[in-house]
Residue frames as a rotation matrix with the C-alpha (Angstrom) as fourth column:
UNK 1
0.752 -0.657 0.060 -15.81
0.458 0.455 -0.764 5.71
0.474 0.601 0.643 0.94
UNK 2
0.184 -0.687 0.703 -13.77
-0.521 -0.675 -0.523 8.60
0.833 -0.270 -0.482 2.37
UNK 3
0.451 -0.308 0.838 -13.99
-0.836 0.183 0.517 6.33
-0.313 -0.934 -0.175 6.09
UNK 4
0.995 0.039 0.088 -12.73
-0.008 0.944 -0.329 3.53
-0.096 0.326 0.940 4.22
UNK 5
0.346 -0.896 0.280 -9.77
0.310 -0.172 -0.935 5.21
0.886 0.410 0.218 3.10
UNK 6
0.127 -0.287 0.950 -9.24
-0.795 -0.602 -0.076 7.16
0.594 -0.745 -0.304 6.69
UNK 7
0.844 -0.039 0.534 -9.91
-0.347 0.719 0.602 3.71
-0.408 -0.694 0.594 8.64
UNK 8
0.794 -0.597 0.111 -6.99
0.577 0.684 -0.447 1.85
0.191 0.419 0.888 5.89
UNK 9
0.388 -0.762 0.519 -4.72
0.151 -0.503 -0.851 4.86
0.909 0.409 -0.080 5.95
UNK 10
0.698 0.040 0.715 -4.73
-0.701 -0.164 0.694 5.02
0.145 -0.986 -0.086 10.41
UNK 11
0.583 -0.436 0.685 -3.76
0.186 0.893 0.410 1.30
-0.791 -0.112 0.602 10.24
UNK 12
0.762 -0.610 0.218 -1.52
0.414 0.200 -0.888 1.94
0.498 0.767 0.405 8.03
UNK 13
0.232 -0.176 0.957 -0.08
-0.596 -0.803 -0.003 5.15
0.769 -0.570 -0.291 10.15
UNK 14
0.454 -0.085 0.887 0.17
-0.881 0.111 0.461 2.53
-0.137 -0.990 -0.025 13.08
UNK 15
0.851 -0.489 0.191 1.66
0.516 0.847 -0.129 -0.48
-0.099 0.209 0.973 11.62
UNK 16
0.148 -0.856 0.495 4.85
0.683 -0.273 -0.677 1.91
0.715 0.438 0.544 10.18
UNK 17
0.293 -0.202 -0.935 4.59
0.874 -0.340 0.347 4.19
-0.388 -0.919 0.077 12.68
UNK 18
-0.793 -0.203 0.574 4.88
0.505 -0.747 0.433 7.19
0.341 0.633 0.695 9.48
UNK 19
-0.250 0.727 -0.639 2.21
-0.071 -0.672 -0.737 10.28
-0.966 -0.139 0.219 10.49
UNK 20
-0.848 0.373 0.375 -0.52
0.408 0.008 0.913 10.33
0.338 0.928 -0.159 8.03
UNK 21
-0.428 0.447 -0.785 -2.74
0.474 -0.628 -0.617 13.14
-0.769 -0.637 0.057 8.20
UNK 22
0.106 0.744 0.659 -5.50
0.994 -0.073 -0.077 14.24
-0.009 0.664 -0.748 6.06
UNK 23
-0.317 -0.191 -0.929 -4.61
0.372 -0.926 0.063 18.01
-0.872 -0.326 0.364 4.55
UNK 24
0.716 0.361 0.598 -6.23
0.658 -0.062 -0.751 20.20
-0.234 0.931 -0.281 1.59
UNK 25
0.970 -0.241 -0.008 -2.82
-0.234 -0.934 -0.269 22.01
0.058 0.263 -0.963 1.63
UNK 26
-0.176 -0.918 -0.356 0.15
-0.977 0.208 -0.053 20.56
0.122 0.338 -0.933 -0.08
UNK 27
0.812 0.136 0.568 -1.12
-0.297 0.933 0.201 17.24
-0.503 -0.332 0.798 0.14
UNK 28
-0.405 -0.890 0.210 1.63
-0.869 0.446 0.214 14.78
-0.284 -0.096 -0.954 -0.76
UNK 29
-0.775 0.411 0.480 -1.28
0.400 0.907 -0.130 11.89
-0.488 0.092 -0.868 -1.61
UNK 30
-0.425 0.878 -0.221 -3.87
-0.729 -0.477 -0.491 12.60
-0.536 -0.047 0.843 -3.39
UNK 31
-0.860 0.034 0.508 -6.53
0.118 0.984 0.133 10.33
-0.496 0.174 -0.851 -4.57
UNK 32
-0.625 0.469 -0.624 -8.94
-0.769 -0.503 0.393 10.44
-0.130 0.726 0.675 -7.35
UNK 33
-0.494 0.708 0.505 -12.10
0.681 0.676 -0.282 8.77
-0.541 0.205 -0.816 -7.71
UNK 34
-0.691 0.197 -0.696 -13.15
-0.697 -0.437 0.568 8.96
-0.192 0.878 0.439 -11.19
UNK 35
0.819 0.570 0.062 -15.72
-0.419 0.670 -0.613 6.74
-0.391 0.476 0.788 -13.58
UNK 36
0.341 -0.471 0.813 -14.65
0.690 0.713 0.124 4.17
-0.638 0.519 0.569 -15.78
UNK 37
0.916 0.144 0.375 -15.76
0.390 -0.544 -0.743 6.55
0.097 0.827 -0.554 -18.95
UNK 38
0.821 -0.506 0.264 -12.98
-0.187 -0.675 -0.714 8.65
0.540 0.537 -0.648 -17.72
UNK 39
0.679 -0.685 0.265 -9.94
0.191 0.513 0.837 6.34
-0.709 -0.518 0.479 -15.87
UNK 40
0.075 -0.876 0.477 -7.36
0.997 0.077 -0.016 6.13
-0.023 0.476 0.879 -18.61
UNK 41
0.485 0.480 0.731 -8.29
0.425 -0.860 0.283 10.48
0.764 0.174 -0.621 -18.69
UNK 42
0.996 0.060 0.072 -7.47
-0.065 -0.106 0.992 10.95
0.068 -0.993 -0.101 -15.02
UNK 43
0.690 -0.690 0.218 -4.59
0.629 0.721 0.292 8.64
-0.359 -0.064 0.931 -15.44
UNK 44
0.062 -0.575 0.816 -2.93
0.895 -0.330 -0.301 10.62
0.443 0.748 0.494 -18.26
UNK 45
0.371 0.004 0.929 -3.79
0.308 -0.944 -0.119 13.90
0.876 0.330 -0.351 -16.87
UNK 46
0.828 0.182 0.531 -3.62
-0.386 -0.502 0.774 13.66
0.407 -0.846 -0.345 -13.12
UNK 47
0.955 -0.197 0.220 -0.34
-0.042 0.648 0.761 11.21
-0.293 -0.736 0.611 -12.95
UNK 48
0.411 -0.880 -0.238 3.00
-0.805 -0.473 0.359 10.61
-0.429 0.044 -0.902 -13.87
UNK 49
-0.008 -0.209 0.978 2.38
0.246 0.947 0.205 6.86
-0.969 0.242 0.044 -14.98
UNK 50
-0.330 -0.254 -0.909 3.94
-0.895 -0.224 0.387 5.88
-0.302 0.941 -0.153 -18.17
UNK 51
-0.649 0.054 0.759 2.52
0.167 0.983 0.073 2.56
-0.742 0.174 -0.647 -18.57
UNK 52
-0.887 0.278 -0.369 0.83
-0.354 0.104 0.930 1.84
0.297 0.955 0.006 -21.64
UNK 53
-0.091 0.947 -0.309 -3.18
-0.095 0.301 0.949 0.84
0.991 0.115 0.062 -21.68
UNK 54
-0.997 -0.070 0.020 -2.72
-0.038 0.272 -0.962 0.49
0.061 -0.960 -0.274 -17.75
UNK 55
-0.631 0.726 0.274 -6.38
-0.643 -0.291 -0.708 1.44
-0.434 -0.623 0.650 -17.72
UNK 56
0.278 0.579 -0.767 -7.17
-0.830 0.546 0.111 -1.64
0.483 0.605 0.632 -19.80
UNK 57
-0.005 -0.551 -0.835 -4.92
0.046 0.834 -0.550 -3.78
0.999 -0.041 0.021 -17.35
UNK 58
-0.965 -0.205 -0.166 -5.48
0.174 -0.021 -0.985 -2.57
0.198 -0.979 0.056 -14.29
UNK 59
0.050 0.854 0.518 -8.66
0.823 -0.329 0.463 -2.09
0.566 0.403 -0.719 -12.29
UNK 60
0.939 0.155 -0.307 -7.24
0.325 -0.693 0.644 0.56
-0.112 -0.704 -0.701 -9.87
UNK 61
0.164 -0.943 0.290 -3.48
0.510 -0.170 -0.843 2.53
0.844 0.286 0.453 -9.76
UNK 62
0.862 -0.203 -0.464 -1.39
0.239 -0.644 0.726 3.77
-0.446 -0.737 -0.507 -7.35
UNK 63
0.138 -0.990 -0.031 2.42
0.696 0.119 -0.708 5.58
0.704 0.076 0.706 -7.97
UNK 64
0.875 -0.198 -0.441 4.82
0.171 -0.726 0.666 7.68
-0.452 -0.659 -0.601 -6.56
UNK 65
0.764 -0.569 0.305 7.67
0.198 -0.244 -0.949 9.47
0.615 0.785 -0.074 -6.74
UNK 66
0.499 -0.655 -0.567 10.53
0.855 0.267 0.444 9.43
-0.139 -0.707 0.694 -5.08
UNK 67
0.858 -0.454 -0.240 13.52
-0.474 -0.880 -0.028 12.39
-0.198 0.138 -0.970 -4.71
UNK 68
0.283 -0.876 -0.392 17.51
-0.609 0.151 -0.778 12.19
0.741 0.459 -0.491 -5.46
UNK 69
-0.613 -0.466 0.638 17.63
-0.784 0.260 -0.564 10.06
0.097 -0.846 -0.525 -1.84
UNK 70
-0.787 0.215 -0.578 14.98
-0.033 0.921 0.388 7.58
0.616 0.325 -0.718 -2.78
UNK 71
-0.759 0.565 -0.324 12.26
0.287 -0.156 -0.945 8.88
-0.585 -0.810 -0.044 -0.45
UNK 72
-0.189 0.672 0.716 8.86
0.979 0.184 0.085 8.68
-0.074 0.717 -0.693 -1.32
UNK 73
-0.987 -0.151 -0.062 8.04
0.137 -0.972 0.191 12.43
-0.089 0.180 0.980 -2.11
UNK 74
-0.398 0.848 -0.350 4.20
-0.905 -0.426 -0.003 12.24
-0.152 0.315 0.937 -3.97
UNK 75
-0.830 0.308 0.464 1.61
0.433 0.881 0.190 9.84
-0.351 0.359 -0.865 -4.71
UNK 76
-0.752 0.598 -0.278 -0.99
-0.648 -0.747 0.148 9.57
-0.119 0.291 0.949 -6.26
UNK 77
-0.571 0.478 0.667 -4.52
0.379 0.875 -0.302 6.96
-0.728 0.081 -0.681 -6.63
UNK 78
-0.610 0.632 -0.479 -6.80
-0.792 -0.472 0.387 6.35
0.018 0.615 0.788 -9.11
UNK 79
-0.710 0.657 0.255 -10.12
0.504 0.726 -0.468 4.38
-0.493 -0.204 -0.846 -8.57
UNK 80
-0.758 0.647 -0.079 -12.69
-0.308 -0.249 0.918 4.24
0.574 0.721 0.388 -11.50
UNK 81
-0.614 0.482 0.625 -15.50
-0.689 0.061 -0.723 3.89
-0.386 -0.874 0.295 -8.63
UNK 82
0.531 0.833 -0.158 -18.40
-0.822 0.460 -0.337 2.36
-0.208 0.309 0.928 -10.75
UNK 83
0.363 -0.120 -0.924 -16.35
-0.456 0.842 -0.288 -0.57
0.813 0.526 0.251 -12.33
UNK 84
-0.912 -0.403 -0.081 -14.47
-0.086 0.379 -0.921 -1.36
0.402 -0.833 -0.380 -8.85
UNK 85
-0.406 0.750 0.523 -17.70
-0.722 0.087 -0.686 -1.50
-0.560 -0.656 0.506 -6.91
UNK 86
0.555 0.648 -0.522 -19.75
-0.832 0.430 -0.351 -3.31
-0.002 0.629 0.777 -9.93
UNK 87
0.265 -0.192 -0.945 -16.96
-0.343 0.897 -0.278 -5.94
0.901 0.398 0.171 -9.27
UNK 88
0.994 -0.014 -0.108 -16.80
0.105 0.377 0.920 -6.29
0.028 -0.926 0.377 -5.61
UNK 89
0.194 -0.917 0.350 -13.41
0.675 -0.134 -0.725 -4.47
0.712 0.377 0.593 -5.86
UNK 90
0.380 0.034 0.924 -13.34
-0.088 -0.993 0.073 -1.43
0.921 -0.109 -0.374 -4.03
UNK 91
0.996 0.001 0.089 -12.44
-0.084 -0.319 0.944 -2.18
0.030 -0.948 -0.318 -0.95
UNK 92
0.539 -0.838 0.088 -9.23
0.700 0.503 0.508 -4.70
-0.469 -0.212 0.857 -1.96
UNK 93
0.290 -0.446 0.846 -8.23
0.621 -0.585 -0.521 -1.47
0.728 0.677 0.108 -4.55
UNK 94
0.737 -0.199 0.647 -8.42
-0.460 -0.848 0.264 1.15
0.496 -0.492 -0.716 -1.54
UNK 95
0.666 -0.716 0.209 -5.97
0.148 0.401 0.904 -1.56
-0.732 -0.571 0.373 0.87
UNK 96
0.621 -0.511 0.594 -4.01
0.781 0.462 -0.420 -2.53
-0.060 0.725 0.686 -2.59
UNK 97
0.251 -0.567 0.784 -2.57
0.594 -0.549 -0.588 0.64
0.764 0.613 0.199 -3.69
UNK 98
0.815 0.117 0.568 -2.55
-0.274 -0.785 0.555 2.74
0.510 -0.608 -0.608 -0.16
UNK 99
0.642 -0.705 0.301 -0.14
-0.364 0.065 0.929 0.58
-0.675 -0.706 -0.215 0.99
UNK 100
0.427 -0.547 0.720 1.85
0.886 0.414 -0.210 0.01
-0.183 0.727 0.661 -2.38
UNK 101
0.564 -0.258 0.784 2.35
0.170 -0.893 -0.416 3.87
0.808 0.368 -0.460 -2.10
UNK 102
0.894 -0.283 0.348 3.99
-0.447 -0.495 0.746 3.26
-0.039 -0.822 -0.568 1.18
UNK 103
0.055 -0.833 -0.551 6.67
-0.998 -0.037 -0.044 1.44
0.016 0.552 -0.833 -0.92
UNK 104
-0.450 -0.107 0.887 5.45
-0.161 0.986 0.037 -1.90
-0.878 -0.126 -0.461 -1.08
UNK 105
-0.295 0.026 -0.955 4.99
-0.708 -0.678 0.200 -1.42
-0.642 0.735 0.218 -5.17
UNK 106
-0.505 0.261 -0.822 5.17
-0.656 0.502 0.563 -4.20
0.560 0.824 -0.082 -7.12
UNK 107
0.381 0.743 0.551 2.79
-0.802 0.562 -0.203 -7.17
-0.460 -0.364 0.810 -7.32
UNK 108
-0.650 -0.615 -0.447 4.89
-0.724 0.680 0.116 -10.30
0.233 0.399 -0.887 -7.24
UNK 109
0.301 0.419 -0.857 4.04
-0.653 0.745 0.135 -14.15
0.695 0.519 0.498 -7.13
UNK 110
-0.099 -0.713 -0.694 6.23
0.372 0.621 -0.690 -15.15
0.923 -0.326 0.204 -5.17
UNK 111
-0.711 0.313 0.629 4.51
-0.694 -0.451 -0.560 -12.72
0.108 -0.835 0.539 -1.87
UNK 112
0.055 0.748 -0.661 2.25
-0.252 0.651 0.716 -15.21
0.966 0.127 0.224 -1.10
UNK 113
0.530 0.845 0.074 -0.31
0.839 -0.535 0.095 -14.38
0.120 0.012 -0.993 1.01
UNK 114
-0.354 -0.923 -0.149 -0.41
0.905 -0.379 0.195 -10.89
-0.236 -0.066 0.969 0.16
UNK 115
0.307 0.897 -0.319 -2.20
0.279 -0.405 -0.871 -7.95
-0.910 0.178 -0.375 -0.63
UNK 116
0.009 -0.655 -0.756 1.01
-0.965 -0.204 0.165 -6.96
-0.262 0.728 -0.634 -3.41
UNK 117
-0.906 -0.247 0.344 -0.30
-0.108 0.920 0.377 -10.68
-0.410 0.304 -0.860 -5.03
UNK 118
-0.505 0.730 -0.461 -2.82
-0.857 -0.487 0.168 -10.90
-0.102 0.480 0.872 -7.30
UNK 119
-0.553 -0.274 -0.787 -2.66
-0.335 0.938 -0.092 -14.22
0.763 0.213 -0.611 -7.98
UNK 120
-0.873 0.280 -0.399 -3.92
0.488 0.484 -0.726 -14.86
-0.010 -0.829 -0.559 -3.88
UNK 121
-0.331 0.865 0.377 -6.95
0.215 -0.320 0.923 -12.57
0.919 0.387 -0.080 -4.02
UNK 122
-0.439 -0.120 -0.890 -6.31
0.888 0.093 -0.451 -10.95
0.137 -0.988 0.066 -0.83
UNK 123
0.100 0.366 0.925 -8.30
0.570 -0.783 0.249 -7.93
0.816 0.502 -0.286 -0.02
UNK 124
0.844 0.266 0.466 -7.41
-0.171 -0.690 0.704 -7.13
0.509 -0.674 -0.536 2.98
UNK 125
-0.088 -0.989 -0.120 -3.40
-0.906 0.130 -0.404 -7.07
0.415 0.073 -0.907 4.65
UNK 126
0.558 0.011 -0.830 -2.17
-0.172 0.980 -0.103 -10.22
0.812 0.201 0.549 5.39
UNK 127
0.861 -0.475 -0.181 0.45
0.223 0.031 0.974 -10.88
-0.457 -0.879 0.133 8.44
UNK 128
0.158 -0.794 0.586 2.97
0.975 0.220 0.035 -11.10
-0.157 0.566 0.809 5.52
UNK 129
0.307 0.218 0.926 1.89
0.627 -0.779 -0.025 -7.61
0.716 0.588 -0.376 4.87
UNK 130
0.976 0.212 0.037 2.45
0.106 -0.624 0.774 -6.45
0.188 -0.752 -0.632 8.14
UNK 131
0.206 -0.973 -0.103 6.12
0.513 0.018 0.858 -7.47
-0.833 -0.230 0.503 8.76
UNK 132
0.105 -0.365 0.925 6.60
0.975 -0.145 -0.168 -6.45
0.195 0.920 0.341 5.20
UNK 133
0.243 0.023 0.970 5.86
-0.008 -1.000 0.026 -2.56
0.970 -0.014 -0.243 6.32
UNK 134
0.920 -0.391 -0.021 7.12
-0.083 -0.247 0.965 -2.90
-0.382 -0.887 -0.260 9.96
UNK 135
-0.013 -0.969 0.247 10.61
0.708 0.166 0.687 -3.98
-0.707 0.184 0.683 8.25
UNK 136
-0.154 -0.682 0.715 10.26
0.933 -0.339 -0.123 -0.94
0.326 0.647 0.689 5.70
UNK 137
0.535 0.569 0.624 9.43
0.012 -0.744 0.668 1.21
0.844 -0.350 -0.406 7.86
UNK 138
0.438 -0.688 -0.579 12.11
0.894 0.400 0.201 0.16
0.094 -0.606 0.790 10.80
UNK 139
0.850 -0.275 -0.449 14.16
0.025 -0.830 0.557 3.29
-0.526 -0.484 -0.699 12.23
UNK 140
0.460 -0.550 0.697 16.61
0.288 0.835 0.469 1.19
-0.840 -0.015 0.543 10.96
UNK 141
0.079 0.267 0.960 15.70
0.930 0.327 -0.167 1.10
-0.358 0.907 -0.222 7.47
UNK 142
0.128 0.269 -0.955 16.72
-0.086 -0.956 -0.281 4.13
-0.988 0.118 -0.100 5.51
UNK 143
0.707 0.634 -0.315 16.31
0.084 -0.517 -0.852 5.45
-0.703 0.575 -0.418 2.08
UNK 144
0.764 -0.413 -0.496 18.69
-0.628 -0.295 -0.720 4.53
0.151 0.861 -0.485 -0.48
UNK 145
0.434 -0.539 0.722 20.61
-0.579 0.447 0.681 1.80
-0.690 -0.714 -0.118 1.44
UNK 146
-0.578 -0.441 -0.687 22.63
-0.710 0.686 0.157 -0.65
0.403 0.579 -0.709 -0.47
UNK 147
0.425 0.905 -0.019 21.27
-0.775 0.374 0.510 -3.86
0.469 -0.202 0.860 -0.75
UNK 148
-0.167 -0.425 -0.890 24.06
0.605 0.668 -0.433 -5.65
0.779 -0.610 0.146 1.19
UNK 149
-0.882 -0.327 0.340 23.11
-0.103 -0.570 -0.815 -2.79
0.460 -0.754 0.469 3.78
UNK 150
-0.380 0.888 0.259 19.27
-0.886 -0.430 0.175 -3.21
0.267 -0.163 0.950 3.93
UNK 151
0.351 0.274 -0.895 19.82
-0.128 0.961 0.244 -7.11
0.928 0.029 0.372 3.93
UNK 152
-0.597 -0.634 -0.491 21.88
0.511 0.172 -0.842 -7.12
0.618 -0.754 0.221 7.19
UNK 153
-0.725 0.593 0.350 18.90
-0.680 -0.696 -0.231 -4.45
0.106 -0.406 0.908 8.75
UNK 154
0.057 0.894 -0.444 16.17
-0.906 0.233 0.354 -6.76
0.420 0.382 0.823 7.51
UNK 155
-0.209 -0.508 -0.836 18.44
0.190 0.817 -0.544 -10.22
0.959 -0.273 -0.075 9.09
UNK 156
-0.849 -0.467 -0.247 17.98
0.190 0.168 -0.967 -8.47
0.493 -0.868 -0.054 12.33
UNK 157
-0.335 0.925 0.178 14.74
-0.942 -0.323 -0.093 -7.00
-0.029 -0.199 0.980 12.39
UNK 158
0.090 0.350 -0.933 13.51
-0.373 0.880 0.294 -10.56
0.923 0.321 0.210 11.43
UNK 159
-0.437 -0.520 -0.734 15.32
0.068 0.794 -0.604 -12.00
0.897 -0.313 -0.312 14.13
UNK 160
-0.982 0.036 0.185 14.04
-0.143 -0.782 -0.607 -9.66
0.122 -0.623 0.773 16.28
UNK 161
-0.259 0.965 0.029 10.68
-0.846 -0.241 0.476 -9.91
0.467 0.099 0.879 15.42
UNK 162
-0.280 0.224 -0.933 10.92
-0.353 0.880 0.317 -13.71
0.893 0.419 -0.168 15.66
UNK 163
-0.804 -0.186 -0.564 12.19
0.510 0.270 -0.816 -14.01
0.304 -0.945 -0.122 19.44
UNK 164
-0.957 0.285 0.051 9.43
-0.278 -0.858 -0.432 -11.63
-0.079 -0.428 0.900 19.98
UNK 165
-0.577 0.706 0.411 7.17
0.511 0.704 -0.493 -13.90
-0.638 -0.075 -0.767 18.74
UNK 166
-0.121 0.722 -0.682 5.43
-0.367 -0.671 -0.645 -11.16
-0.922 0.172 0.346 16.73
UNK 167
-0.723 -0.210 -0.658 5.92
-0.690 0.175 0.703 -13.31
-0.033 0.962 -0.271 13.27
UNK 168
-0.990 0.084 -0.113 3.90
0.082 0.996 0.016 -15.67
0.114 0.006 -0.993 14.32
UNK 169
0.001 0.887 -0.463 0.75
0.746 -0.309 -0.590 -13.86
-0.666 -0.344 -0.662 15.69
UNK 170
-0.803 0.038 -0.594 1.15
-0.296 -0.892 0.343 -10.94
-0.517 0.451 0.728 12.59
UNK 171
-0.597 0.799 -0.069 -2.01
0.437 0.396 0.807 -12.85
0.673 0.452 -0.586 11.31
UNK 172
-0.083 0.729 -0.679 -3.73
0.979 0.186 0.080 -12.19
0.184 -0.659 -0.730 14.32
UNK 173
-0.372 -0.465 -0.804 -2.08
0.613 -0.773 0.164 -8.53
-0.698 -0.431 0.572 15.03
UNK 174
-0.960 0.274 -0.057 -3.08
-0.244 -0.720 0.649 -7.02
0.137 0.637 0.758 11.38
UNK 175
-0.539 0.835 0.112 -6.84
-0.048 -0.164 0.985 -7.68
0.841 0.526 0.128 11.75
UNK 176
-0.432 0.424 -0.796 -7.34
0.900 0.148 -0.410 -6.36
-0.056 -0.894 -0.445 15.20
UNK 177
0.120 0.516 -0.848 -7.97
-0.025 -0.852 -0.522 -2.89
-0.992 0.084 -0.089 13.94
UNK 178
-0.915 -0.271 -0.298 -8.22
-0.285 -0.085 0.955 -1.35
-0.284 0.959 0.001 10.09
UNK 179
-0.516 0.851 -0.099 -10.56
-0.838 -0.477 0.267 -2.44
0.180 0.221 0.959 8.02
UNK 180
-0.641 0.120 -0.758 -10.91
0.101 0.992 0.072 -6.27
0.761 -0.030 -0.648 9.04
UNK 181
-0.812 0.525 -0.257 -13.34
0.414 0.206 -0.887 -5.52
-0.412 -0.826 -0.384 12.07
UNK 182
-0.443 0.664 -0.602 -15.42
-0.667 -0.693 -0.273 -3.45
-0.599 0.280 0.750 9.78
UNK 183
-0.070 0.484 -0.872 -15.79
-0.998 -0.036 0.059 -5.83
-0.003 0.874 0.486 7.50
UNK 184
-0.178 0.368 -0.913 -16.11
0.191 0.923 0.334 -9.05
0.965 -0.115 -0.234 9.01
């Protein structure tokens, strides 16, 4: 499990171009693999989520926290191993939430294909996914922008990307490395 996470978190680390480095001092991430028996436990004790039953609504969690500049600061995972595995989960939880802690958070409808869609039953990033974290993740892009400022960043980076052609082939680009050669 641990190369699962280390292969998802690299490719992450190279799509955004953010250092991510495995440390047992001050981590900044830390991830918990727990049983079912004791998920909502974990949850309460080891996180900062306020969500109600989450562990009746969710089968995996990721959050963070952010500082007075909107920068991510901490995270944290929780994966009830036995029930994610017993449902052929485990892999789309470790992609799902590692890169929802790199501030791609919520799970909309309207992302489509996606791994931050539930709805598509993606388990592994998508191209959509990729531009999505090359555009928040941009030099550009900074922490706390307005959102007439981040739209006018995000207009060019697009544009950019397009003439580059790299929108088109980000299907092809996210599952040359990560965990898509492992697993198919």
């Amino acid at each position: 499990m641990e190369s699962l996470f280390s292969t998802h978190l690299n490719h992450l680390a190279e799509i955004t171009q953010h250092a991510i480095s495995k440390t047992q001092k001050n981590p900044n991430l830390t991830i918990y693999l727990t049983s079912d028996k004791h998920y909502a436990k974990v949850i309460k004790n080891h996180t900062r989520n306020q969500v109600k039953n989450l562990e009746r609504e969710s089968h995996c969690m990721g959050s963070f926290q952010t500082n007075k500049n909107n920068e991510i600061i901490q995270a944290d995972i929780v994966i009830p191993v036995d029930h994610v595995f017993n449902r052929g989960l485990l892999v789309a939880c470790i992609v799902e939430e590692t890169t929802q802690i790199m501030g791609l958070t919520n799970d909309s409808d309207w992302v489509n294909p996606s791994i931050a869609n539930d709805a598509s039953k993606q388990e592994l990033l998508t191209g959509l996914d990729y531009i999505l974290l090359k555009l928040l993740y941009s030099q550009k892009m900074k922490a706390g922008m307005s959102f007439a400022q981040s739209q006018a960043v995000i207009t060019k980076e697009i544009k950019q990307f397009e003439n580059a052609g790299e929108i088109k082939q980000a299907h092809k680009t996210v599952n040359q490395s990560g965990l898509y050669p492992r697993i198919n």
